[in-house]
C-alpha positions, 0 to 999 in steps of 0.5 A, a space after each residue: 267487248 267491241 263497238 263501232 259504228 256498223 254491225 258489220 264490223 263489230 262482227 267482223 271484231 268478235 270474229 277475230 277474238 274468238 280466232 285468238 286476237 287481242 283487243 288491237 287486233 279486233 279493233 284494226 279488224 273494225 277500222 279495216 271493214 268500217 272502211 268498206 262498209 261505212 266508207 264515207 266516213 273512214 278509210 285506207 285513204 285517211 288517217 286517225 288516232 290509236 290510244 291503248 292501255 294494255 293489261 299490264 297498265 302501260 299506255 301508248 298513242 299511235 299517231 297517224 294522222 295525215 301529213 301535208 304533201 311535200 310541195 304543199 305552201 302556206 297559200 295553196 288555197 289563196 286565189 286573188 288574195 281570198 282563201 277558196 275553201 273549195 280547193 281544200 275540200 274537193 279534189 286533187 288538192 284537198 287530201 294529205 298522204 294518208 296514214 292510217 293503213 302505216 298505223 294500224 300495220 304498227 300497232 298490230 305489229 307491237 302489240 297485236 296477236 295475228 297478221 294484218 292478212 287475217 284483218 284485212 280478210 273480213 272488209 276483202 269478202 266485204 267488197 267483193 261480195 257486196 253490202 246492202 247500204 243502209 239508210 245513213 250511207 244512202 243519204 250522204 250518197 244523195 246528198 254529195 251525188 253532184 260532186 261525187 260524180 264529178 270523178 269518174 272513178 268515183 262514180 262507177 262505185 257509187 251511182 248508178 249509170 244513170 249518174 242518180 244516187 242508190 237507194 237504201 238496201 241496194 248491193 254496193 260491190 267494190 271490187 278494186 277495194 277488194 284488190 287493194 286488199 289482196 294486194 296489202 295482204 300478200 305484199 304489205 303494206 309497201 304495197 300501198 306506200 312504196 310500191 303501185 298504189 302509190 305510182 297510180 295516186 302520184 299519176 292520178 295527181 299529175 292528171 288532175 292539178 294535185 301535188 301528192 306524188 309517190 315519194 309522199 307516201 314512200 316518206 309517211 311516218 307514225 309518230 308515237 305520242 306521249 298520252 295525255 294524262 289528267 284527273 278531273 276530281 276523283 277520275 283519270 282521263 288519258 286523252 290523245 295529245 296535239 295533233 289532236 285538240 281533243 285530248 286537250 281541250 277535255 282536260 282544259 275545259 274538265 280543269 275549268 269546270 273543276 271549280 263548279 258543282 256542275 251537278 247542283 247546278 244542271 239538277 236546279 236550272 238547265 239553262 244555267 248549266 247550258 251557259 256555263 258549258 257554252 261559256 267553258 268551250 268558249 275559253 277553250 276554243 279561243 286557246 285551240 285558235 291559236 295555240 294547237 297545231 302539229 307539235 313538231 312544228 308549232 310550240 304548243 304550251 303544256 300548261 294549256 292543261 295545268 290546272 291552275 291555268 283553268 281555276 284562272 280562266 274559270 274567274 272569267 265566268 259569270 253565270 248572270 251574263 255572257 262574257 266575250 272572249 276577244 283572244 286567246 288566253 296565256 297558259 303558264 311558260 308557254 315559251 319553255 314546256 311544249 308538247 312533244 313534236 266525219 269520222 268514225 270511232 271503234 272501242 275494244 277491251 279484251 279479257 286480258 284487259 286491254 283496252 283501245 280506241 281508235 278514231 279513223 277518218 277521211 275528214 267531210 263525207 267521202 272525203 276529197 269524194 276521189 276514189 283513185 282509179 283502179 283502187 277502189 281507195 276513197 282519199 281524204 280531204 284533211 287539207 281542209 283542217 289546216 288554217 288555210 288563211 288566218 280567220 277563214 273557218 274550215 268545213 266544220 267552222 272552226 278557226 285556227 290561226 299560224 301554229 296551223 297553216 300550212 306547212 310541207 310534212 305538217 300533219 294539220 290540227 284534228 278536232 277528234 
């Protein structure tokens, strides 16, 4: 079983099981062609989250997030004393060293079946072959036209040479993503990290006022994560733990709810089941604010996520009225138990029983919307899911206060 967003992929996902893969190696195949075909979300230039159960039970979250360029500094997108969040958004600035091709090179590796060649391989033809772009891609195209053309490498892939944006079933050929391919598959993955993608990044950087160089991409690191386990009732949820606030957040807001019959109340008033869910993130994202962050650099309470924590904050909920919630709450031994230093989502499950989920992204539509030349390599802009002033919101409005500033190797908080 495989889903994903585009049926190119999925394909792509069976195709490597029924040639003898796992559910790992069919869900990297997805990850690697929705990077073709549905580039405006995901991609080599990016990152994401890897969480596995494999058959024998044991779980595994594969961590490869993006990470703050070396030179980067706390107020890199402060000008005249006001954070510019276009900076952070668009262009030489806006991309963290990405992780996701490191990561799904190690999980193929530990626990796949076939040679990251073989995954590469569907997304390859992809590229040189050509796709007819659907509606969505068409639109987002339209849509950040103005600043996509602002990168000459991005605009000879994208539009058309009148500069105007295609139209739905037009033919998209990436020819130099098709290269990088190759490349990966015959070289690996030092290729990208230690070898010519990564001297054309630092040189296109050096051109355009970004600080990436190729040292950045020669020190990227996965990191292996403890899963986050939590029951709600009579279930087990296994989430992702910090950088990334879902996994949290989930098991916070499922211990808030705990005390309620969410069930009585959504089948006798929507409306108030519609309050306790807006008043239960609220309580949930004052935490998020301030506490989440990169566990190797921000203490992070594990008692976010103690059930207690969330029979207390429960008490907090009037179904009669909004309550406002002016700061964070205080999770138990915030001080001692810590955490352990646009998108797209792919599921697979195989019938040895593994299962697997992997969220990849380059953050906004097209990312940093710069495609290194020669590449084909669109980069993310994940520079913006840092703080980069206390109380200015990111491209998705969320807040985040001084466990999320910027910071040099930090990887900044993920709200997938």
């Amino acid at each position: 079983m495989v889903a994903t967003v585009h049926p190119l992929a999925t394909q792509a996902a069976v195709d490597v099981m029924r040639d003898g893969g796992n559910a790992v190696d069919a869900a990297v195949a997805a990850a690697l062609t929705l990077g073709v075909v549905d580039g405006y979300n995901s991609g080599i230039g990016g990152g994401g989250f890897i969480l596995i159960r494999r058959a024998d039970g044991k779980l595994f979250a594969i961590d490869g997030r993006e990470m703050a360029p070396a030179k980067a500094t706390r107020d890199m997108y402060v000008r005249d004393g006001q954070a510019d969040p276009s900076l952070s958004q668009v262009g030489a600035l806006a991309s963290g060293v990405p992780g996701a091709l490191a990561a799904y090179d190690k999980v193929i590796r530990e626990h796949g079946r076939l040679p990251l060649a073989r995954l590469l391989k569907p997304g390859e033809k992809l590229a040189d072959d050509g796709f007819e772009i659907n509606e969505p891609y068409a639109n987002r195209i339209a849509q950040h036209r103005a600043a996509l053309a602002r990168f000459p490498a991005t605009k000879a892939v994208l539009l058309r040479e009148d500069g105007s944006a295609p139209p739905a079933g037009t033919t998209l050929v990436q020819h130099d993503l098709a290269k990088t391919y190759r490349a990966i598959a015959e070289h690996g993955v030092d290729w990208f990290y230690k070898g010519p993608f990564a001297e054309s990044v630092e040189t296109w950087m050096e051109t355009n006022g970004g600080i990436m160089t190729a040292e950045d991409l020669a020190n990227y690191q996965v990191k292996s994560r403890e899963p986050l386990v939590s029951k709600y009732r009579e279930y087990t949820i296994v989430g992702f733990p910090p950088p990334s606030s879902g996994g949290v957040h989930v098991a916070q807001m499922l211990n808030i709810l705990e005390p309620f019959d969410v069930a009585a109340i959504a089948d006798k008033d929507w409306a108030a089941y519609l309050h306790l869910m807006a008043e239960t993130m609220k309580l949930a994202f004052a935490d998020r604010a301030h506490w989440l962050g990169d566990p190797d650099f921000a203490q992070v309470p594990r008692g976010l996520v103690e059930p207690q924590y969330g029979r207390e904050l429960a008490k907090r909920i009037q179904m009669d009225r909004t309550t406002p919630v002016r700061s964070h709450g205080q999770p138990p031994r915030a001080e001692t138990e810590l955490f352990e230093r646009h998108t797209t989502h792919i599921a697979a499950a195989d019938a040895a029983g593994n299962w697997v989920g992997i969220t990849a992204t380059i953050n906004t539509t097209f990312g940093s919307k710069v495609v290194i030349p020669g590449t084909g390599v669109v980069m993310n802009n994940e520079m913006d899911d840092f703080s980069i002033q206390p109380g200015v919101p990111n491209a998705f409005g969320l807040i985040g206060a001084e466990a999320n500033a910027v910071a040099p190797g930090k990887r900044p908080l993920s709200s997938m």
